[in-house]
GUTOR-696964 format. One record per residue: x, y, z of N, C-alpha, C, CB in turn; residue in one letter. Coordinates in steps of 0.02 Angstrom, whole numbers, plus 32768, in hexadecimal, padded with zeros to 4 digits. Glycine has a CB too. Layout:
XYZXYZXYZXYZA/...
This chain:
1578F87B2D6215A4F8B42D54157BF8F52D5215CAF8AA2D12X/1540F8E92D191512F93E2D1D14FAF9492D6614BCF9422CE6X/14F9F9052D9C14BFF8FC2DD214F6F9432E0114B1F88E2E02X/1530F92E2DF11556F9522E2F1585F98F2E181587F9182E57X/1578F9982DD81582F9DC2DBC1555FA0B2DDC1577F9DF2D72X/150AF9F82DD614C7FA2A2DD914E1FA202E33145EFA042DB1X/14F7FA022E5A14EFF9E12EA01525FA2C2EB51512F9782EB0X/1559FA372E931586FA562EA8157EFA992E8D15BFFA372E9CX/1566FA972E631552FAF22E3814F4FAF32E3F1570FAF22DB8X/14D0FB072E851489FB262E941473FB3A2E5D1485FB5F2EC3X/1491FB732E401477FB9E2E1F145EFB9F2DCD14A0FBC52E2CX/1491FB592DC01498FB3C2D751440FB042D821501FAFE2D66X/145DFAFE2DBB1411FAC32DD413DAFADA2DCE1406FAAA2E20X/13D7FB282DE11395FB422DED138BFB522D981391FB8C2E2DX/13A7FB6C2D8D13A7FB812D3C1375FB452D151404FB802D15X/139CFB1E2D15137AFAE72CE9134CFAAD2D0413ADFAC42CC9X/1335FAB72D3C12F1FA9E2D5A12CEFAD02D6612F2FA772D96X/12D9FB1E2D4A12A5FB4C2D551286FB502D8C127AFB452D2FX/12AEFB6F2DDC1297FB762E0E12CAFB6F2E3A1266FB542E16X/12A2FBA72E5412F0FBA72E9112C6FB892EF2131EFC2E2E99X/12E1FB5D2F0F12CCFB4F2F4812D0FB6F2F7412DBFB292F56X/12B2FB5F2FB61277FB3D2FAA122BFB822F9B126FFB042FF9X/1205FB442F7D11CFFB632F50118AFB6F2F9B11B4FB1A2EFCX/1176FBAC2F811144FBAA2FB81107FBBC2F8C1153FBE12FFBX/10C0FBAA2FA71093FB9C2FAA1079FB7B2F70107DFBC52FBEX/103EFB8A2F431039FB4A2F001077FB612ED30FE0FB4D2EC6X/1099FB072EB410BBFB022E8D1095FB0D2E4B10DBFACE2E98X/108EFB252E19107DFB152DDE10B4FB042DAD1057FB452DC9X/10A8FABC2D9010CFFAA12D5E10B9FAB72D0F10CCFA542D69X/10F1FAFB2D0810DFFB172CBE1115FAF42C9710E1FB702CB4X/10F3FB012C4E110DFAD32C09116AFAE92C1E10E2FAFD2B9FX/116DFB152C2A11C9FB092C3D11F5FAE92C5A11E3FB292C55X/11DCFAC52C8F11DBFA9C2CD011CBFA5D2CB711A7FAB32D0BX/11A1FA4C2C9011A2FA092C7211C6F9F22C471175F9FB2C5DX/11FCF9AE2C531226F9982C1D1213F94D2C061271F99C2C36X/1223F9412BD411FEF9092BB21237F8E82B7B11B3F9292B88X/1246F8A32B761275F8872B6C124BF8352B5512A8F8912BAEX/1284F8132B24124DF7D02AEF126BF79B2B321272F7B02A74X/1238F77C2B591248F7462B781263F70F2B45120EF7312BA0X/1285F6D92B7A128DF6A92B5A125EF68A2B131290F6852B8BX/121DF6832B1C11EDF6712AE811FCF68B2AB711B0F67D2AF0X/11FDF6E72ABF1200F70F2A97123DF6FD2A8011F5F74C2AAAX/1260F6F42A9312ACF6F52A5A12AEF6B12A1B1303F6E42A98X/128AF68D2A521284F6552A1E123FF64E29E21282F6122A4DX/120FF66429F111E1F6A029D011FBF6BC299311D8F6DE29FFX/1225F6F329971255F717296F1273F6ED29511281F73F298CX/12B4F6B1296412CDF68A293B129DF65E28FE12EFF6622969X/1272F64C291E1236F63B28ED121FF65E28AF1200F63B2910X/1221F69928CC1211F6DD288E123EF6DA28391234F73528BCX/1266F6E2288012AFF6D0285212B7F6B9281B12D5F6A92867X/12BAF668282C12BFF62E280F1279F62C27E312CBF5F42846X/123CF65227F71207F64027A71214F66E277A11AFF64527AAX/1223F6A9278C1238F6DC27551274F6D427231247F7182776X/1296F6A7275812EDF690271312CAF66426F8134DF6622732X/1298F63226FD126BF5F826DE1244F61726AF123DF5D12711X/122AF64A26C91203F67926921217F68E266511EEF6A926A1X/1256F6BD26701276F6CF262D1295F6AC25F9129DF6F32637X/12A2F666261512D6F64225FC12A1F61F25D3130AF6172630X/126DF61225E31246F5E625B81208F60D25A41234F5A225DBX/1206F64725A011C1F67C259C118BF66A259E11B7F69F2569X/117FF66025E2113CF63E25FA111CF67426001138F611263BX/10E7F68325D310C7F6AE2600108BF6A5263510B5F6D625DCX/1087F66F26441064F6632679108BF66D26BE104CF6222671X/10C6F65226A31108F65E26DE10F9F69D27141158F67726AFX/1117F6C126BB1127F72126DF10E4F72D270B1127F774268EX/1091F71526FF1064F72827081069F70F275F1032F71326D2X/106EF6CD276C1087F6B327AD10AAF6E227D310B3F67B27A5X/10FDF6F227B9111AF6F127D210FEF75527E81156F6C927B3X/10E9F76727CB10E1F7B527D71099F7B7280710D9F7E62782X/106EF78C28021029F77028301037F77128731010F7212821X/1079F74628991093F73828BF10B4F76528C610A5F70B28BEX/10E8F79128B11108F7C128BC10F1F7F828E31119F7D0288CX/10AEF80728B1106CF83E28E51064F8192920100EF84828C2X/104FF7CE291D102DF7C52963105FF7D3299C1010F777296CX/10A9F7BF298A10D5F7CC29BB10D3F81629E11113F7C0299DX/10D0F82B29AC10D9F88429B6109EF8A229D910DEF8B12968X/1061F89829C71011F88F29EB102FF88E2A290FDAF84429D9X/1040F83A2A491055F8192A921091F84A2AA81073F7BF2A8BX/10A6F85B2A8E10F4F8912AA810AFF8DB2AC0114EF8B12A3BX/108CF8F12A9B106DF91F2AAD1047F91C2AFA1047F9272A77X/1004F8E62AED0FF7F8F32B1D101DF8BA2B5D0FB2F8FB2B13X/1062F8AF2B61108EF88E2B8C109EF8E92BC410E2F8602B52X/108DF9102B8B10B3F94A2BA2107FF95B2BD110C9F9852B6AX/104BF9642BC20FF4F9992BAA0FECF9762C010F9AF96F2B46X/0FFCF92E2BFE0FECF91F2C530FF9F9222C8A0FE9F8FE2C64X/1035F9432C6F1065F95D2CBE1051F9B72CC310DBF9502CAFX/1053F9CC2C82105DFA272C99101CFA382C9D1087FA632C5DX/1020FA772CD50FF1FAA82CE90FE9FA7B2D2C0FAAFAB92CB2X/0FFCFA362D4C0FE8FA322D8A0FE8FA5F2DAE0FFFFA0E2DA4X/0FD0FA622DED0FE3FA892E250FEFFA552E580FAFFABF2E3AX/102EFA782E88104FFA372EB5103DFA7A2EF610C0FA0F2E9EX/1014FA642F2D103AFA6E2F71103AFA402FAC1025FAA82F8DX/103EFA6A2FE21055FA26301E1024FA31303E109FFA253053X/1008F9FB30770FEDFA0D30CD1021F9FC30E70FACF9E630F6X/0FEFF9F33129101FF9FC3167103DF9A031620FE9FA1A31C4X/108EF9B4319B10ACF96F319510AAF96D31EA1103F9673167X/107FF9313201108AF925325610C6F91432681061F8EF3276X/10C4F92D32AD111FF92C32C11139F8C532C9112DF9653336X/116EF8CD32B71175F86932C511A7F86232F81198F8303277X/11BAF84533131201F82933381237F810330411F0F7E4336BX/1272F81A331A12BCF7FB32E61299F7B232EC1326F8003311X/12A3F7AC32A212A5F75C329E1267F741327C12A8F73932E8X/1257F778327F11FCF78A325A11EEF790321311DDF7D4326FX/11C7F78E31FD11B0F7A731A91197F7F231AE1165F7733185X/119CF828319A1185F86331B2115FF851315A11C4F8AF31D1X/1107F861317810D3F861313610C8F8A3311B1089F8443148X/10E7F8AA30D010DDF8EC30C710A7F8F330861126F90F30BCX/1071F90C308D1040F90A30601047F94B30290FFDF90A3088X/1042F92A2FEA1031F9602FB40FF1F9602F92105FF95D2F7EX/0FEAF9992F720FA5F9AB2F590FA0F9B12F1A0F8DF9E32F72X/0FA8F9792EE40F9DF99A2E9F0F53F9AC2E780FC1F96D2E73X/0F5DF9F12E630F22F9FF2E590F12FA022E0E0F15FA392E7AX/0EFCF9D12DDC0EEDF9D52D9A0F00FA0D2D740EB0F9CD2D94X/0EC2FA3B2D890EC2FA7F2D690EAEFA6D2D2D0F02FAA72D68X/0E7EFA3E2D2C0E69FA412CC50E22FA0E2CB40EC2FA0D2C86X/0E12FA0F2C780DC5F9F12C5B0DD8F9B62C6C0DAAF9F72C05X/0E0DF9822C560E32F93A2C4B0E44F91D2C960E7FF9432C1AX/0E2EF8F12C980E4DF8CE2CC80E9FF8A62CB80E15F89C2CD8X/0ECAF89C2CE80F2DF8A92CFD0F20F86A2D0E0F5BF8E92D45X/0F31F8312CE30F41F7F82CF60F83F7CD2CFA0F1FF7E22CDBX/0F8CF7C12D390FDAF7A32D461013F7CC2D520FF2F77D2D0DX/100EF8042D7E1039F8252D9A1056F8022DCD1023F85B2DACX/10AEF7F22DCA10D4F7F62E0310F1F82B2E1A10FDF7D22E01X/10FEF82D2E691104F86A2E891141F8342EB410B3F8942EB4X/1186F8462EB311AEF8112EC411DCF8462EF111D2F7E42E80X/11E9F83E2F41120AF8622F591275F8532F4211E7F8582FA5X/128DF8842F1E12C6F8632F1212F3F84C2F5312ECF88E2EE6X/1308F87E2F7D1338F84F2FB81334F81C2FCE133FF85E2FECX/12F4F7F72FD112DDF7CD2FED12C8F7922FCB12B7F7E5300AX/12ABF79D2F821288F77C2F74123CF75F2F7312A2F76E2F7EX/1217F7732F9411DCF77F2FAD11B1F7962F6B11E1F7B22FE8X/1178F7672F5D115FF77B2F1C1105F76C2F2A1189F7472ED5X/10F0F7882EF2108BF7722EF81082F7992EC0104BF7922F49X/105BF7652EB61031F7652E620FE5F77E2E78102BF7022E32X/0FD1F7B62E400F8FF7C72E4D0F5EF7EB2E150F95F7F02E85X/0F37F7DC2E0B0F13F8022DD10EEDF8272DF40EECF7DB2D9CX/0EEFF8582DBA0EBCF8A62DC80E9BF8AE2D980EDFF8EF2DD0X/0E59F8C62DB60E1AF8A52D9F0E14F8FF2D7A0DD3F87A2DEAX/0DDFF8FD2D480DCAF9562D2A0DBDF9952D660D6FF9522CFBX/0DE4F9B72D6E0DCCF9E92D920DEEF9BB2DE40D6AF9F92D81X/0E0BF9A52DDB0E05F97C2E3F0E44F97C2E4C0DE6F9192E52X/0E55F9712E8B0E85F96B2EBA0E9AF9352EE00E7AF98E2EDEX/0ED9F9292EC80EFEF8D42ED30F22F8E22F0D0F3AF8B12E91X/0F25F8C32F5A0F5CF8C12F8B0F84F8922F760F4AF8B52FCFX/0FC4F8AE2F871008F8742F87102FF8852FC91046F87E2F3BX/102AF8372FD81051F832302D1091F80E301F1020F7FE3072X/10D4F836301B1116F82D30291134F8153052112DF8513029X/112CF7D530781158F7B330B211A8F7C630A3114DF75730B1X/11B0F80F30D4120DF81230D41233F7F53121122AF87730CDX/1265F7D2310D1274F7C1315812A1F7FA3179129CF777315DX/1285F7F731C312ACF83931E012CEF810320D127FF87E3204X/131CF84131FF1345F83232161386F840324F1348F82A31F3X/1359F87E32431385F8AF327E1345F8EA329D13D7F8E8324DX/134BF8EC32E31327F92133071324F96732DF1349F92B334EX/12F1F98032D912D5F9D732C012B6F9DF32A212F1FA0432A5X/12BEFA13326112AAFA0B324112B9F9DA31FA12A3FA373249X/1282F9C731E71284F98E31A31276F9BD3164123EF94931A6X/1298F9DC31371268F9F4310C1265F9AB30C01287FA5130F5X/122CF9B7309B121DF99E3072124FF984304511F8F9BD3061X/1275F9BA302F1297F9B12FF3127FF9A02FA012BBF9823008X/128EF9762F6A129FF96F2F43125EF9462F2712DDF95F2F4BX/1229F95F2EF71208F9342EF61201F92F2E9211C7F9442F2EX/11FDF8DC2E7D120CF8EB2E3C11B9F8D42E2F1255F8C02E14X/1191F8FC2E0C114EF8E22DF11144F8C12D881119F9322E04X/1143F8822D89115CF8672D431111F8432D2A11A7F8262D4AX/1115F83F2CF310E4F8162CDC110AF7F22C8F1099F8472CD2X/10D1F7C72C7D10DEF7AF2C3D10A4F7A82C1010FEF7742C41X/105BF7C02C2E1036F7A72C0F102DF7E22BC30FFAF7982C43X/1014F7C32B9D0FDEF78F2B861003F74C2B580FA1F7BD2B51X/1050F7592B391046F7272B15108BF6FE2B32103EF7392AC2X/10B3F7172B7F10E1F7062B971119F70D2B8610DCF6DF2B9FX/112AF7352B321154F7422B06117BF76E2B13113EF74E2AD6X/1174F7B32B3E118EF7E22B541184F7D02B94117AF81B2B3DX/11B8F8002BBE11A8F8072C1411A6F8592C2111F1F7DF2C4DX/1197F87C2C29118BF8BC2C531195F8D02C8C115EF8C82C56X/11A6F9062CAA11D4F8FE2CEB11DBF94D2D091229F8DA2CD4X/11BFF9562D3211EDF99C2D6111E2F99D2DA611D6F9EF2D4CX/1214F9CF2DA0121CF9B42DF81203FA032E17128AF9972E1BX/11FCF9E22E5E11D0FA1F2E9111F4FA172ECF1173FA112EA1X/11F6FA452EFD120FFA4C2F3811F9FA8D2F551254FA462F35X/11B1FA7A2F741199FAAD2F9C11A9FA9D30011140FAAE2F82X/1184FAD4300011ABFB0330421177FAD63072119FFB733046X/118AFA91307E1170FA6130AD11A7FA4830D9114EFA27308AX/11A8FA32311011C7FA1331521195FA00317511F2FA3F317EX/11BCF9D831AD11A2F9AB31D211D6F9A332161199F96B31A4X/11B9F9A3325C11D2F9A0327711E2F96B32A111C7F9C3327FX/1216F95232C51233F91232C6125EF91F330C1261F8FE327CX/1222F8FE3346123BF8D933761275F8BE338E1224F8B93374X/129FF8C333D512DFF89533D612AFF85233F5132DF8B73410X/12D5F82C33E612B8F7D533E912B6F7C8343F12FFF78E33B9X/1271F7C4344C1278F7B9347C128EF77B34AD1253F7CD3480X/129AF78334E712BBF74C35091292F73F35471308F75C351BX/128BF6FB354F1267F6DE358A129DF6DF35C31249F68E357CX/1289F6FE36031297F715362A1271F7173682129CF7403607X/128AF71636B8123EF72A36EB1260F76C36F81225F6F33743X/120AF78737001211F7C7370B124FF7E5373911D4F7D83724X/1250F82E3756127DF833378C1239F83B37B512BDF871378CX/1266F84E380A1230F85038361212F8AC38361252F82F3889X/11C9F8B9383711D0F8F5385111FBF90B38931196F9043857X/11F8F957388A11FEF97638B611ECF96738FF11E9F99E38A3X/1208F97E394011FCF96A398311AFF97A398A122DF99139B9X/11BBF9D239751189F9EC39921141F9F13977119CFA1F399EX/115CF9CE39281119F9C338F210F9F97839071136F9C13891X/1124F94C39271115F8FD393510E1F91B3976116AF8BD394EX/10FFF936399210D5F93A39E7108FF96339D9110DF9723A31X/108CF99139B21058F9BA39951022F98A39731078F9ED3960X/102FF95D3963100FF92439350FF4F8F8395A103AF8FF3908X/1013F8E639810FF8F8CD39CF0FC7F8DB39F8101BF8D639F8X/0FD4F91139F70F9EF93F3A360F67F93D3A020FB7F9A33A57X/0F5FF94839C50F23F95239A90EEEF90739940F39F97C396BX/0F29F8C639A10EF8F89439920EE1F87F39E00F1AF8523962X/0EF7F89F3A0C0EDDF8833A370E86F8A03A500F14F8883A67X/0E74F8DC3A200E2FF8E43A280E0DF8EB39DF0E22F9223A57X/0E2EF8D739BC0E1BF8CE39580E11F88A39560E64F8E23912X/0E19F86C396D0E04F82539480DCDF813393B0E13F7F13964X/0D9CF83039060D40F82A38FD0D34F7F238DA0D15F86838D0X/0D62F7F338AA0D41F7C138710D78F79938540D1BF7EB3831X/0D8FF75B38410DBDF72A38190DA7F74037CA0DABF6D0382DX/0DE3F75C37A90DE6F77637640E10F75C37400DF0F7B3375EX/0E24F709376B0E6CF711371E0EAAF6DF37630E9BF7A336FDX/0EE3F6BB37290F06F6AE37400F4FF6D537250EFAF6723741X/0F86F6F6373A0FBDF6E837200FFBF6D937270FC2F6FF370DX/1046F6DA37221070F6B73723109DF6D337721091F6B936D9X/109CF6AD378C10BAF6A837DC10FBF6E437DE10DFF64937EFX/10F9F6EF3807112FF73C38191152F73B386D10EFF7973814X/118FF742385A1199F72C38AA1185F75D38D611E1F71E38BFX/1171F78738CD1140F7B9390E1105F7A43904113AF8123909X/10DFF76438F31089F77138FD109BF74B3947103FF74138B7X/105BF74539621048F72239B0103CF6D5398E0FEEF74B39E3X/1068F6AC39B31047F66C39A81003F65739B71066F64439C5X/0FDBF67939E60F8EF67339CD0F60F68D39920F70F68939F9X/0F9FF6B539670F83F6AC39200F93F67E38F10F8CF6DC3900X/0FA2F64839060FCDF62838CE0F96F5E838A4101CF60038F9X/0F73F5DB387E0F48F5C238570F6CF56F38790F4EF5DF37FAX/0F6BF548389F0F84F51C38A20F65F4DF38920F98F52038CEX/0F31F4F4387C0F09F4A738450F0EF4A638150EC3F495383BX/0F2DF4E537F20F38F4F337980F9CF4E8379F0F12F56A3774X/0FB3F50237F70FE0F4C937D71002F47F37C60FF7F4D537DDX/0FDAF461380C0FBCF42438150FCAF42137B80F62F4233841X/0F96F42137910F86F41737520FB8F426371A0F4FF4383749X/0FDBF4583717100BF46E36E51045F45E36FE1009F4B436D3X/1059F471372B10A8F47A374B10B3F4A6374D10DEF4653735X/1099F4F7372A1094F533372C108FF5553763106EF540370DX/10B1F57D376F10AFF5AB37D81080F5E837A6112DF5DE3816X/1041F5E637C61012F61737B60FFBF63537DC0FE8F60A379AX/0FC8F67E37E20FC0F6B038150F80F6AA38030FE4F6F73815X/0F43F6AE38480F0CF6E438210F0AF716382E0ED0F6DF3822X/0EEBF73637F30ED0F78438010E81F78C380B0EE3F7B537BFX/0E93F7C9383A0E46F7EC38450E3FF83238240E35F7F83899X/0DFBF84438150DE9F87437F40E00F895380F0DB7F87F37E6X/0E01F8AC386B0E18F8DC388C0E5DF8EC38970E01F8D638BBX/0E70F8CC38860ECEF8B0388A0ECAF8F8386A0EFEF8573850X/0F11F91738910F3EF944387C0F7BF92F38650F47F96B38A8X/0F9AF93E38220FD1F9053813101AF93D38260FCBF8E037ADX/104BF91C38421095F938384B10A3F950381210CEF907385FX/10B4F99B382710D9F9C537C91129F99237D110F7FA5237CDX/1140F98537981157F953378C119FF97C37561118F91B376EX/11DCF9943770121CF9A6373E122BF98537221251F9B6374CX/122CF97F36CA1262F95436AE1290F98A36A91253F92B3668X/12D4F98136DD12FEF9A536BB1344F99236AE12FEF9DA36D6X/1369F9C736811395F99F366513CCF992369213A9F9B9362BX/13CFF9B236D21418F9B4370913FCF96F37181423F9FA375AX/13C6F94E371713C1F903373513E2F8C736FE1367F8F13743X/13F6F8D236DA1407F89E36A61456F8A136B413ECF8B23650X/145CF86036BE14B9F84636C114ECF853368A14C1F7F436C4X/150AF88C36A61546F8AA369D1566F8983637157DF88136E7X/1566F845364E157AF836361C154DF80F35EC15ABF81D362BX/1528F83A35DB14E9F83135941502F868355B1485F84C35B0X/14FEF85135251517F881350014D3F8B634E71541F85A34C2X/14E0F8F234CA149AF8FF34C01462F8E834A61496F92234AEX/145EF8B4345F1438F8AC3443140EF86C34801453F8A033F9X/1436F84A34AE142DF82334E513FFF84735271476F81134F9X/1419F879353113F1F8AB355D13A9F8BF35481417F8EB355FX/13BDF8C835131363F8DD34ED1332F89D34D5136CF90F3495X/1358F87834C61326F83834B012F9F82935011363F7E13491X/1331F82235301316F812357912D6F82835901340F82C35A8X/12FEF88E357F12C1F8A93587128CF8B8357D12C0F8BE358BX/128BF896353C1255F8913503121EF85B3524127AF87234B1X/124EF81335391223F7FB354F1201F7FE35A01234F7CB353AX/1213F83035C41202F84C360911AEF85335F01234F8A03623X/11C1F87E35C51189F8C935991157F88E358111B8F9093539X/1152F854357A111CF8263559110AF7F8359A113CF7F5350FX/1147F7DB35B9112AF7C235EC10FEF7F536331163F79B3601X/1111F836362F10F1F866366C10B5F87B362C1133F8B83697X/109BF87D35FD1056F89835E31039F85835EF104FF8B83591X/1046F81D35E8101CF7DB35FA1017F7C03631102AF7AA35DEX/1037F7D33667101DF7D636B80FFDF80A36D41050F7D136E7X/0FF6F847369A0FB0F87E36AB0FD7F8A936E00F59F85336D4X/101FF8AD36E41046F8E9370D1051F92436F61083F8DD371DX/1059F94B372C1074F9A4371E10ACF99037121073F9E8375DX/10C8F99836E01103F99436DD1137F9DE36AA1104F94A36C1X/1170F9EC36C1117AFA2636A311BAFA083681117FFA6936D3X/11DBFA3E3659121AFA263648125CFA5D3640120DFA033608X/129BFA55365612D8FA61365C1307FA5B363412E5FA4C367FX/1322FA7D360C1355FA6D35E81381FAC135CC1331FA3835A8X/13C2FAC435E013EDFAFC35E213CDFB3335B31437FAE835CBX/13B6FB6635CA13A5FBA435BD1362FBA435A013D4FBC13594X/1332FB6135AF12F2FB5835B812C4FB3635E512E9FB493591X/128FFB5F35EA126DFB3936271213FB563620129DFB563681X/120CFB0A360C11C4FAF335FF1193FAE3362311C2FAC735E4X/1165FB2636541143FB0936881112FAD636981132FB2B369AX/1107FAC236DA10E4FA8636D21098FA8536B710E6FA683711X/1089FA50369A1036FA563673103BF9FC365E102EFAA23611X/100FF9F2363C0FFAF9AE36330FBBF9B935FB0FE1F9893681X/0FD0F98635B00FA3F97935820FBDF99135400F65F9943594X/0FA0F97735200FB9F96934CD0FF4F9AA34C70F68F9753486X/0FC2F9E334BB0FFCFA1934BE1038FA2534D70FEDFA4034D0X/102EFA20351F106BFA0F3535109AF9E1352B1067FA0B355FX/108DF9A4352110B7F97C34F410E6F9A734C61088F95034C8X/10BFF9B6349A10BFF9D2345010EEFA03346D1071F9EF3426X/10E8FA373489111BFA6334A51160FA4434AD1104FA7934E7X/1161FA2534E41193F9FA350611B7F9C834C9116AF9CB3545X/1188F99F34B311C6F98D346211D9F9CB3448119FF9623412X/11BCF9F5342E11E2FA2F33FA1223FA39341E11B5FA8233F1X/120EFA4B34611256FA6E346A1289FA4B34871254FAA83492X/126FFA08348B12A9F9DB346712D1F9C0344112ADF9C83464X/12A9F9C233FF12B5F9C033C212DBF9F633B01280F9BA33A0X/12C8FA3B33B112F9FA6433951335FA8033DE12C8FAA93368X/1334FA5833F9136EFA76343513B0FA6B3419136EFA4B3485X/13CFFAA63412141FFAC23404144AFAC93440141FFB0E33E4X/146EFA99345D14A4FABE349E14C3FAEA347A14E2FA8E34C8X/14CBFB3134C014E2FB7534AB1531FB5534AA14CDFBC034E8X/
């Protein structure tokens, strides 16, 4: 009931988790931000209290009262520093590598002590997800925590909701606040196994003319294309695999190679169109092609290698039809 009060009123939310989202650069967890509450132990702890002090009075022990007020401090001690171990952290992020749908997108945090004492038994628990890691922080040092979130839709991923709790030292209390800094992650459409399309007429014939005086050196095999020359075709590796393989030569000029989107059948829906093309974009960087890319009111010229990849997913990932 409170979960979807604060869910439906932002502003009541931000109020009383002290912070309004998302948080950018170091979080620092001040004494306001930390809330602290008698765990289970603790309650039963307390009932204990209880029950020696009505024993005490009732029978004026004074060894009782002496117990029961001994224990009372120690509780209160453990409530202190339950508190003392969570505040003054400092929380920020690195970088999160891009994943494909279907993926864990790894999002790393940075808690930074900030104090003489070493922070033992911090959880850092992503809430949407569930996603949790336990870590102690050592005097003066710096603890990573890696958040496995599953991604689930192409773009951007941002972080969201992260609750950091502890219980130590006497497990009696739990301690608790939450953070949500200005982290994302970007997230691939899932790619799909596919064969390439064919190049171009005039990029196939261009590719041609150049192996016919490039061929210096054997550099490599890769995956068969219906424009190579059947006197390139690795036919003892496929003898061996069953695989239709090509070789390449150092001198080889490779066909610039369109993935574009007017080649994909009519009836693919979009998230179908892009997965495809997603996997064009992995299978043309691992046959070492120029390959460029096409898609309504963008156009990605041809190049080849990591970057380009990296290009060519993004602007797949965040592609909006107008």
């Amino acid at each position: 009931m409170i979960a979807g009060l604060l869910e439906r009123n932002p502003r009541i939310a931000h109020w009383i988790w002290g912070f309004k989202p998302p948080e950018h650069g170091t979080v620092i967890l001040v004494h306001r931000r930390v809330y602290i509450v008698p765990a289970r132990l603790g309650l039963l702890f307390g009932a204990t209290l209880v029950i020696l002090l009505i024993g005490s009075i009732n029978y004026a022990l004074a060894l009782g009262f002496a117990l029961t007020f001994f224990l009372a401090g120690l509780g209160l001690a453990g409530m202190v520093h339950t508190a003392r171990n969570l505040a003054r952290i400092g929380v920020s992020t690195g970088r999160a590598e891009p994943v494909f749908v279907g993926e864990s997108a790894q999002f790393r945090l940075y808690l930074d002590g900030r104090a003489r004492y070493d922070r033992p038994a911090i959880l850092a628990r992503h809430v949407a997800s569930g996603s949790q890691f336990v870590v102690d922080i050592a005097a003066h040092g710096i603890s990573e925590v890696v958040l496995a979130v599953p991604a689930q839709r192409r773009g951007w991923l941002p972080l969201g909701r992260v609750l950091l709790e502890t219980r130590f030292p006497l497990s009696m209390f739990r301690a608790w606040s939450y953070v949500e800094p200005d982290a994302r992650c970007l997230v691939y459409p899932k790619p799909e196994r596919s064969p390439l399309p064919r190049p171009s007429a005039e990029a196939a014939a261009g590719a041609l003319r150049s192996q016919s005086s490039g061929n210096d050196d054997f550099s490599g095999l890769r995956t068969y294309q219906l424009s190579d020359s059947p006197r390139h075709v690795a036919w003892k590796a496929v003898a061996r695999t069953d695989d239709m393989l090509t070789k390449q030569f150092t001198g080889e000029a490779a066909a610039e190679l369109w993935l574009d989107w007017r080649l994909l059948p009519a009836s693919l829906g979009l998230e179908q169109r892009l997965s495809r093309l997603a996997g064009w974009v992995l299978a043309a960087e691992r046959n070492g092609a120029y390959y460029g890319l096409r898609l309504p009111g963008v156009e990605i010229v041809p190049a080849r290698g990591e970057s380009h990849a990296a290009t060519c997913l993004q602007a797949l990932a965040l592609y909006q039809p107008s």
